[in-house]
Each structure stands twice: as structure tokens, then as C-alpha cells.
C-alpha positions as CSV (number, residue, x, y, z in Angstrom):
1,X,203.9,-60.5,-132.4
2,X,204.6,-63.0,-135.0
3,X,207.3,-61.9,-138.0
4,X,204.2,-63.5,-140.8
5,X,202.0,-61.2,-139.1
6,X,203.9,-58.3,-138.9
7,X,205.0,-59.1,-142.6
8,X,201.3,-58.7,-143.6
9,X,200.8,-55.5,-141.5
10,X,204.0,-54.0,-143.6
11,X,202.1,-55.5,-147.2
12,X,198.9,-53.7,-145.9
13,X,200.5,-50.3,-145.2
14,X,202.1,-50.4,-148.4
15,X,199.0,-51.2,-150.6
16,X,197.2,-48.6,-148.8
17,X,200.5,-46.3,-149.0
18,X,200.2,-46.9,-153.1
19,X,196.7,-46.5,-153.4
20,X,196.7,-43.2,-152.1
21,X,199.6,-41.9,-153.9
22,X,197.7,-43.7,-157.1
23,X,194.5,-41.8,-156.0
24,X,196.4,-38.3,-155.8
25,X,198.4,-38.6,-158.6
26,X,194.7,-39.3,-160.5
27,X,193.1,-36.3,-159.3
28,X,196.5,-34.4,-160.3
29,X,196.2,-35.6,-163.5
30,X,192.0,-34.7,-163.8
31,X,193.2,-31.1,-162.7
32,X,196.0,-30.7,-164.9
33,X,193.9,-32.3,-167.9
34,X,190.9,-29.5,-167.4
35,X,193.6,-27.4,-166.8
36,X,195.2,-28.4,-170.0
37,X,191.6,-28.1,-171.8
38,X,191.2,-24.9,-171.3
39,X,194.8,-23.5,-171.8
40,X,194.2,-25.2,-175.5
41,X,191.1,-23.7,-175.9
42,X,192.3,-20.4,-175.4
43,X,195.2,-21.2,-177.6
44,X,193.2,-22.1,-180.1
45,X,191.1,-18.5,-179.8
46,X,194.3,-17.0,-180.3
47,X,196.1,-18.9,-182.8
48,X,193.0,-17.8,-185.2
49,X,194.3,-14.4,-184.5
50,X,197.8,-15.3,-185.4
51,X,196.5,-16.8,-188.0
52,X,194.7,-13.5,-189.1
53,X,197.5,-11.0,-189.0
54,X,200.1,-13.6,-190.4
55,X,197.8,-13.8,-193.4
56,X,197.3,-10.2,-193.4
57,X,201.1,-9.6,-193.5
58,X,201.8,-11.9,-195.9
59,X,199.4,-10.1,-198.4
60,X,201.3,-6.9,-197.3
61,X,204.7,-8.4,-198.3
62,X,203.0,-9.5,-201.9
63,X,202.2,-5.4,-201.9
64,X,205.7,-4.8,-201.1
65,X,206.7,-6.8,-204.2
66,X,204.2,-5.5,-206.6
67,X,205.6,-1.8,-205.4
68,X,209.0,-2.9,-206.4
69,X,207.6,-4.1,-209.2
70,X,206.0,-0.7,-210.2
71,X,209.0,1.3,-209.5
72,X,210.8,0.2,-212.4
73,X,207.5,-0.8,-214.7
74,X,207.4,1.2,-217.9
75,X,203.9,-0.4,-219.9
76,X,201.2,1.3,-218.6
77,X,199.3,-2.0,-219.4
78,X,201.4,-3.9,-216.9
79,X,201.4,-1.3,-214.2
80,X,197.0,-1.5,-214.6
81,X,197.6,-5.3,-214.0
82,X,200.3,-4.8,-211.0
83,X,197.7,-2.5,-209.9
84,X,195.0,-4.9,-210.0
85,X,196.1,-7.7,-208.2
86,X,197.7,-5.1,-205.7
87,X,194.5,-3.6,-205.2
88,X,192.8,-7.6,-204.0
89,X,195.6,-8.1,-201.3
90,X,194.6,-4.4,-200.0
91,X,190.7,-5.4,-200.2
92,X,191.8,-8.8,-198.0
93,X,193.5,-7.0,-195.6
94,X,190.6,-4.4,-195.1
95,X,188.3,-7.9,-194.4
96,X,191.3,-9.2,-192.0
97,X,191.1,-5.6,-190.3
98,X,187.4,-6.0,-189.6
99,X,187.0,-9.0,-188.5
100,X,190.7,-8.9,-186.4
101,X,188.9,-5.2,-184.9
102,X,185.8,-7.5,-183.3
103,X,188.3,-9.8,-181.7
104,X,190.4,-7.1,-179.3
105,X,189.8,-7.9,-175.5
106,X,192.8,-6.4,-174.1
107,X,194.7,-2.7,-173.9
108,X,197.7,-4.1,-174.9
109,X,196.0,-5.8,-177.7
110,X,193.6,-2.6,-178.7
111,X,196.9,-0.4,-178.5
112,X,199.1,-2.4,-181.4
113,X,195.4,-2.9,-183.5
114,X,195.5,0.9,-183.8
115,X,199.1,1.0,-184.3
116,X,198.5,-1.2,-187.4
117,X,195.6,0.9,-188.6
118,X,197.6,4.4,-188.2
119,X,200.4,2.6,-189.8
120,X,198.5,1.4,-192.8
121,X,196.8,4.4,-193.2
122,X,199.7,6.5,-193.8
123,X,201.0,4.1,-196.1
124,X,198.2,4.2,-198.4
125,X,198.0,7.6,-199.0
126,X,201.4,7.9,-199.7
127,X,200.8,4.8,-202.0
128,X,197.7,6.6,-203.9
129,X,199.5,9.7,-204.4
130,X,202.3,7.6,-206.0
131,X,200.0,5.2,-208.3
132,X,198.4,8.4,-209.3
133,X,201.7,10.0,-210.8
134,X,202.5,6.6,-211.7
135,X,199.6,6.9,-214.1
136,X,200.0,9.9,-215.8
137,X,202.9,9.5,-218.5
138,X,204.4,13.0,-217.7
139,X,204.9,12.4,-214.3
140,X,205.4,8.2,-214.3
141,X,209.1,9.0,-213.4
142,X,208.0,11.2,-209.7
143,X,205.7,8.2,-209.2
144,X,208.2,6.0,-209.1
145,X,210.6,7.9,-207.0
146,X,207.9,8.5,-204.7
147,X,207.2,5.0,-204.4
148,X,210.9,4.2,-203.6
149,X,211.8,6.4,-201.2
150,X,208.5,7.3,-199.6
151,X,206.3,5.2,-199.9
152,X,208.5,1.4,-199.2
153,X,210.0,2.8,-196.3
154,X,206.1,3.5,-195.4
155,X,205.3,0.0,-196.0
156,X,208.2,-1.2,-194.1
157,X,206.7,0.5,-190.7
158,X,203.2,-0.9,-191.6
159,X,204.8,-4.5,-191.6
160,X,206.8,-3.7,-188.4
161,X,203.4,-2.5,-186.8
162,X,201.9,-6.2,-188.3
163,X,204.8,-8.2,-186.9
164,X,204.2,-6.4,-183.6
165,X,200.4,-8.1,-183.6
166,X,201.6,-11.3,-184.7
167,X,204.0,-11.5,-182.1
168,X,201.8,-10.4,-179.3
169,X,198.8,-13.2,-180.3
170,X,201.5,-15.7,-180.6
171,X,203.0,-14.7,-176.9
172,X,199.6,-15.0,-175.2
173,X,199.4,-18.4,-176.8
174,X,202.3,-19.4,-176.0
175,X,201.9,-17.8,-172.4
176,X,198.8,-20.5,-171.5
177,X,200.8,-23.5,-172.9
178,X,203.9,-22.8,-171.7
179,X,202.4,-23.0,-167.6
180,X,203.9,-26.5,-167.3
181,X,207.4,-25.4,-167.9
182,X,207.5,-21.8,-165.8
183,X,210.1,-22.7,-163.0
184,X,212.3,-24.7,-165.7
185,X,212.1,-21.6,-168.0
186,X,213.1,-19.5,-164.8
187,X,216.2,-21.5,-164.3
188,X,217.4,-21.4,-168.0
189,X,216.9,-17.6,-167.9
190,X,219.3,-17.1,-165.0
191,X,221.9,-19.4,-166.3
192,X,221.6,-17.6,-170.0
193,X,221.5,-14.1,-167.4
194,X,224.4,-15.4,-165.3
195,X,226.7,-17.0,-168.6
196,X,225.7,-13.2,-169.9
197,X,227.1,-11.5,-167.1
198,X,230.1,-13.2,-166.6
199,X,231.4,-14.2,-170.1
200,X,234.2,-11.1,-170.8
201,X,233.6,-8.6,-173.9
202,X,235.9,-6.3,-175.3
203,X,235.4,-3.0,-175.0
204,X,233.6,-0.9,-178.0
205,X,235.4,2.0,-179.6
206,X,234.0,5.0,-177.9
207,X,233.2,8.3,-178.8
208,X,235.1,11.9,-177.8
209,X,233.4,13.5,-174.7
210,X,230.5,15.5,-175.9
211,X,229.7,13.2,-179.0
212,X,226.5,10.9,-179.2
213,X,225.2,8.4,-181.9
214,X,221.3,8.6,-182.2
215,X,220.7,4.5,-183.4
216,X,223.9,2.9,-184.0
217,X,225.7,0.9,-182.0
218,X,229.8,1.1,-181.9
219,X,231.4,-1.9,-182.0
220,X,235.2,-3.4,-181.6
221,X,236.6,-2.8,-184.5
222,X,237.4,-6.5,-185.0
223,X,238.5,-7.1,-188.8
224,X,236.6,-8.8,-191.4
225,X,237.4,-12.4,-192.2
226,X,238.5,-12.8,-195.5
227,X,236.0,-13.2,-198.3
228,X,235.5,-14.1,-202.1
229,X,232.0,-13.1,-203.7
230,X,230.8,-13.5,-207.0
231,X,229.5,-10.1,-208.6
232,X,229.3,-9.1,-212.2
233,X,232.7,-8.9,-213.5
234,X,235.6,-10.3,-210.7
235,X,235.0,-11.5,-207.5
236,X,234.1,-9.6,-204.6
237,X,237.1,-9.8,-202.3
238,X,238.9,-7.7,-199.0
239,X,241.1,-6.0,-200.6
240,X,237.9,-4.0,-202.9
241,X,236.9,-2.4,-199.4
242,X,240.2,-1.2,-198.8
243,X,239.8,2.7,-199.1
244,X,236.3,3.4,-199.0
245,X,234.4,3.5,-195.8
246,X,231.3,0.9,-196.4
247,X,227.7,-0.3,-195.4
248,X,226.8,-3.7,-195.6
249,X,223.8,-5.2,-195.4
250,X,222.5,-8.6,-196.6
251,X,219.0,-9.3,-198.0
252,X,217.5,-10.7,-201.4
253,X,216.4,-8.8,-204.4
254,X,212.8,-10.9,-204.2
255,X,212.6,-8.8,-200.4
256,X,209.4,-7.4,-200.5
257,X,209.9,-4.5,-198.6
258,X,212.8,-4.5,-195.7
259,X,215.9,-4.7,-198.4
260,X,214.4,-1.8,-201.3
261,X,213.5,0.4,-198.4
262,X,216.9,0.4,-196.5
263,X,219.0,0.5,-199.8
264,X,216.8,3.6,-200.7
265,X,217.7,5.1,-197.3
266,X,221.3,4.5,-198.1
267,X,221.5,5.5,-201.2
268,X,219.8,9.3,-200.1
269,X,222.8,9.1,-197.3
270,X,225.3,8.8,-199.9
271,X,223.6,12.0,-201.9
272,X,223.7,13.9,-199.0
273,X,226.7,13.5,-198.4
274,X,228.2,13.7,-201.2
275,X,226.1,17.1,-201.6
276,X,227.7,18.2,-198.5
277,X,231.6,17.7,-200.0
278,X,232.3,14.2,-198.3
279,X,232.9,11.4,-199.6
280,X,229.9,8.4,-198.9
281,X,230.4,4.5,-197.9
282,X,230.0,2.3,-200.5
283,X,226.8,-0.1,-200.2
284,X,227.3,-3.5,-200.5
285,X,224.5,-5.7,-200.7
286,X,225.0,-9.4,-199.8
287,X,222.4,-11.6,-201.2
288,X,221.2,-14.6,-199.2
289,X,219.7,-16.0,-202.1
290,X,222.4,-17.2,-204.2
291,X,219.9,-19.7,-206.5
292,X,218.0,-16.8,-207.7
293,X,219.9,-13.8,-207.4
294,X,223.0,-14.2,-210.3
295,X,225.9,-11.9,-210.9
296,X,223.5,-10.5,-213.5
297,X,220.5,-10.2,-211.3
298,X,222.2,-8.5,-208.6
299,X,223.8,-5.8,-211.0
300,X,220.5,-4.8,-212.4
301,X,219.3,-4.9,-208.7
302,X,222.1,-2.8,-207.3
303,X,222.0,0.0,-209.9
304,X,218.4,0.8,-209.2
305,X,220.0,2.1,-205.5
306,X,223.1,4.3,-207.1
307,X,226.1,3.8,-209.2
308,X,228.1,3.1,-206.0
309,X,226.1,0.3,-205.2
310,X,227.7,-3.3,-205.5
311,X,225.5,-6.6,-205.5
312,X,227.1,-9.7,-204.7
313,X,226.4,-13.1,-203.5
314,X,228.2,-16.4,-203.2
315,X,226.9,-20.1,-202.4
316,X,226.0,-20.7,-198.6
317,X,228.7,-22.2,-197.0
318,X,230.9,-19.8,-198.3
319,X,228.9,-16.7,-197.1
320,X,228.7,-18.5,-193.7
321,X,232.1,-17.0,-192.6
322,X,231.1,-13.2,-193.4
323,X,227.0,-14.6,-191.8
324,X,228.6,-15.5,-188.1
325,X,230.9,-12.7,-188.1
326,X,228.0,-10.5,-188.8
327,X,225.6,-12.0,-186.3
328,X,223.3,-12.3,-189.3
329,X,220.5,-15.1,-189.5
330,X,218.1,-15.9,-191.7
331,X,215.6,-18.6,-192.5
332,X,213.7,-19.5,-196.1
333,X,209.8,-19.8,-195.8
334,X,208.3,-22.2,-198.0
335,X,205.6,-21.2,-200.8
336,X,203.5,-23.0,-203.2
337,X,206.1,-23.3,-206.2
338,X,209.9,-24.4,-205.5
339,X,211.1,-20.8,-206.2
340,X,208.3,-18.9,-204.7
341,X,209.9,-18.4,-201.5
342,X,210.6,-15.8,-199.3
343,X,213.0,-14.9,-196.3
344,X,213.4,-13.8,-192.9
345,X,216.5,-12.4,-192.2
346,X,218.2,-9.8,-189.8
347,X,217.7,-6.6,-191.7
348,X,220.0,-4.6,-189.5
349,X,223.0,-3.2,-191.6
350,X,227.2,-1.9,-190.8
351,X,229.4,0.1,-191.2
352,X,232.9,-1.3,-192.0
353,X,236.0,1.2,-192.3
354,X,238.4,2.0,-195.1
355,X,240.7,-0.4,-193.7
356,X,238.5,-3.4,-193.5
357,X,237.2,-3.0,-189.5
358,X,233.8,-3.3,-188.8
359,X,233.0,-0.3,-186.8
360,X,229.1,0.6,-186.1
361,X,226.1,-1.6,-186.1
362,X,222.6,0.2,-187.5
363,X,219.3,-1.1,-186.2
364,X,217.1,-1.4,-189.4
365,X,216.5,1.5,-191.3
366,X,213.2,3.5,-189.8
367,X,214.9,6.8,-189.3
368,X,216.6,8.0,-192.6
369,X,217.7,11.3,-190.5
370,X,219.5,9.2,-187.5
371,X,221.2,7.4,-190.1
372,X,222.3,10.4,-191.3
373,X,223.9,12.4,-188.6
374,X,225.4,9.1,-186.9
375,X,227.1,8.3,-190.2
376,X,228.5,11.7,-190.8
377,X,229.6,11.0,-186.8
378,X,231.3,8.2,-187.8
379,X,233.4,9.0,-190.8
380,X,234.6,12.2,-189.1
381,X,236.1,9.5,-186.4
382,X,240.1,9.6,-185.4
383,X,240.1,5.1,-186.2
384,X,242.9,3.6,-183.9
């Protein structure tokens, strides 16, 4: 056999070799682009939900505001117009509800719709009973207590319940697009798993034998990095922690429910307490907001939650030493003016001892009793 002809055999083979692989590789692509169609058609289905209950929340957080608002509104002409507007946002929601009720086609789904609906429904009453006091002059002042202590915390659980749906819809969307990229997912979750299990910890503080903590979480006692934030009067520094145990717990006065709620929890710890003979941790309230949130601001804030309550606040790369230690993270999101903002941001709160140790970690606030016993736990602690 000639080498021109065997030559030609070998170019043959290979066209034929490449048209096949071309032919394959087209019909992959067909299947994976119908495939494709109707993962983004299901997305889409489900990204109008997300859509839904983002809205919805949002209008819940505008609540949250206008509550603040009318815990420390005095003109019964501006509480009618807080009132007002508050009363629109509820009316929206009840449309969301409606139209979000027709859309449930799972258990899972069906399960956190109701969760939402028992959630908002106990927040409402409390709500009305408050607005109703809150209308009356000779009982305007148990409104307002009502709505600080009861009914915020309240709303705080109905937004928990709403960020539960959004992040359900926004999972099964997610879960559709996301096909493509399963087995490389799989191997960055064992390598997170495996740098998890492997990298050493110290060991937490722990607590004498017959002793439990209901919600917090003991920690290594590292110290605190040293700090200088700007508060009415002097600086904020170390040493004014030196003496007092402490919680601290970073937010923004504009918060619309997450921040007044846990503050109110703390602050009904540090009555108790101090009802009980012992003397309460401080509460120190970092603001994360530093443009809008002044010395000034943050006094006016801080006294609405106790006379041991200190506000403070410092420009952003200076809090980022006290943010990383912390764990704490947060993120601005954008409105329609260049101050109308609001933020996201890791709403869990500690406990720092007398001598400047961060000792306990609290999940965010749900459970005013649990906060309760596991701080009195904790200050009756030997500290190393």
C-alpha cells in the first residue's frame, strides 16, 4: 500500500473522527439549551416569588421604622400620619399575602407561608392593642412601652419568618441554575469541610459540671483589640470597659426593627438584674452608620434603651479592627435618595468581661428569657 494513499485513508478517518465529535458535541449543546430553557423558566416562576416576599419585607421594615417612630412621637397629629402611611404598607402586604397564598406548590413552601401568616398575625394584634393606647392621651405612655418591648421584638420574628420565604424561593431558583456546576460545588464543599476540620481552634472556656447555657455560645476569652470611638463627650476607648461586664452589639439607629428590639431586650436584662441585687453589663451600641448616626444622634438614640446605655460610632476603617474581631459583617442596600439607605448586618450581640475579654457569643435576640438566665450564668463565672 502506497504512503499517499495511506495518507488519505488517515485524512478520511480524521474528518469523519471530527464530524462525529462536531455532531455530538451539537446535540449536547441542543439538550443542554432545552435543558437550560426550562431551568430559566422555572427561575423565572420563582424569582417573581422572591420578588413578592422581598417587597413584602421591605414594607415590613418601613413598619418597623414608623413603630420606632411612634414610640417616642408625642403630637397626636403626627402619630395619625405615622399611622396612615403605616396602615398602606400593612394593606400591601395583605395583597402580597394573597396573591403569594395562590402560588404554594410545595410542603416546604406551604409550611414557611403559614409560618409568615401566624407570625404576622401575632404581630398585629399586639400592634393594635398598642396604637390603641397610643391614641388615648392618658395611656399614650403604656402604648409606647408596649410597642417597644412587645410589639418590635414581635415584628422582629415576623421579618425572620419573611426572610425564611425569601430565602427558600431564592434557593429553589438557584437550585435549577446552579445544575451545571453540582460536582464543582461538591468539591469546594469538601475542601471548605476538610480546611474546617483540620485547621486547629482553641478551646472555649467551659462551664462547671452541671451548668448549661440555653443560646449562647462561650467563646476563648481572647482580648479585645484596642479601640477609639467617638460618643458624646470623650472618646470611646478600652480602658471605659474596664470594670463593668458588657454587651456589645453593632447596628444603626435607622434599623427598622433588629437593633430597637434587641436593645429593648437588653435593657429589661439589665432591670432584672439589677431588681435581683446584681449588678448588669453595660450596653454598648456600635453604629455601622457613622454618616448619619453623630455623637449627638447616638446619645439621643442610646437613652431611649436605659441610662447605662452608651452609643458610639467611629468612621469605617477604624471600626474595622473591633468588625473582624467580632466576626461582624454588614452590607448597605441602596434606596431611592442618597441617605435613604438601609443595612444588613449580623445582629448577633457579646458579652465582653470586666477586664476587656470577650467571653459569650448571643444568637439574636428572640428569647428575652434565655438571655436571661445565660447572662446571670455568666457573670456568676470564676474568669481565668
Amino acid at each position: 500500500m502506497s504512503d499517499r494513499f495511506v495518507g488519505v485513508a488517515l485524512t478520511l478517518a480524521f474528518l469523519v473522527l471530527i464530524s462525529i465529535v462536531g455532531a455530538v458535541g451539537y446535540l449536547g449543546l441542543m439538550a443542554m439549551d432545552g435543558v437550560h430553557g426550562a431551568a430559566q423558566s422555572i427561575a423565572m416562576t420563582e424569582w417573581r416569588d422572591v420578588q413578592l416576599a422581598s417587597e413584602a419585607l421591605e414594607y415590613s421594615n418601613q413598619n418597623g421604622r414608623i413603630n420606632m417612630q411612634l414610640a417616642v412621637a408625642t403630637d397626636q397629629q403626627e402619630i395619625q400620619l405615622l399611622l396612615s402611611r403605616r396602615e398602606e404598607n400593612s394593606n400591601r402586604i395583605s395583597s402580597i399575602l394573597a396573591e403569594l397564598q395562590f402560588r404554594v406548590d410545595s410542603k416546604k413552601e406551604e409550611e414557611l407561608y403559614d409560618a409568615v401568616v401566624e407570625a404576622r398575625g401575632v404581630y398585629v394584634e399586639s400592634y393594635r392593642h398598642a396604637t390603641q393606647l397610643l391614641l388615648t392621651q392618658t395611656n399614650a405612655k403604656e402604648g409606647q412601652t408596649l410597642l417597644l418591648h412587645t410589639t418590635l421584638p414581635l415584628l422582629s420574628k415576623n421579618d425572620v419568618a419573611w426572610s425564611n420565604y425569601v430565602e427558600f424561593q431564592k434557593d429553589e431558583m438557584n437550585r435549577h441554575l446552579r445544575a451545571k456546576r453540582t460536582a464543582l460545588l461538591a468539591v469546594l464543599a469538601g475542601l471548605a469541610f476538610g480546611a474546617w476540620y483540620l485547621w486547629p481552634t482553641p478551646d472555649p472556656v467551659t462551664l462547671p459540671a452541671g451548668q448549661t447555657l440555653a443560646i449562647a455560645q462561650l467563646e476563648p476569652l481572647a482580648r479585645l483589640p484596642a479601640f477609639s470611638l467617638e460618643r458624646s463627650g470623650a472618646p470611646l476607648t478600652n480602658q471605659d470597659l474596664r470594670g463593668r461586664w458588657a454587651f456589645v452589639f453593632f447596628g444603626y439607629t435607622n434599623c427598622p426593627n433588629a437593633c430597637p428590639a434587641t436593645l429593648g431586650i437588653l435593657n429589661h436584662v439589665q432591670e432584672t438584674l439589677r431588681a435581683q441585687g446584681l449588678e448588669p453589663p453595660r450596653i454598648v451600641f456600635v453604629s455601622l452608620d457613622p454618616q448619619r448616626d453623630s455623637p449627638a444622634v447616638l446619645a439621643r438614640y442610646a437613652a431611649a434603651f436605659g441610662p447605662d446605655t452608651i452609643g458610639a460610632s467611629a468612621p469605617e476603617p477604624t471600626l474595622d479592627k473591633l468588625l473582624s474581631f467580632f466576626g461582624v459583617t454588614y452590607a448597605r442596600k441602596a434606596g431611592p435618595e442618597r441617605l435613604d439607605y438601609t443595612i444588613d448586618h449580623t445582629t448577633n450581640f457579646f458579652l465582653v468581661t470586666p477586664d476587656g475579654r470577650w467571653l459569650a457569643t448571643f444568637p439574636p435576640a428572640e428569647a428575652p428569657d434565655a438571655v436571661l438566665e445565660d447572662t446571670r450564668t455568666l457573670l456568676r463565672l470564676r474568669i481565668p
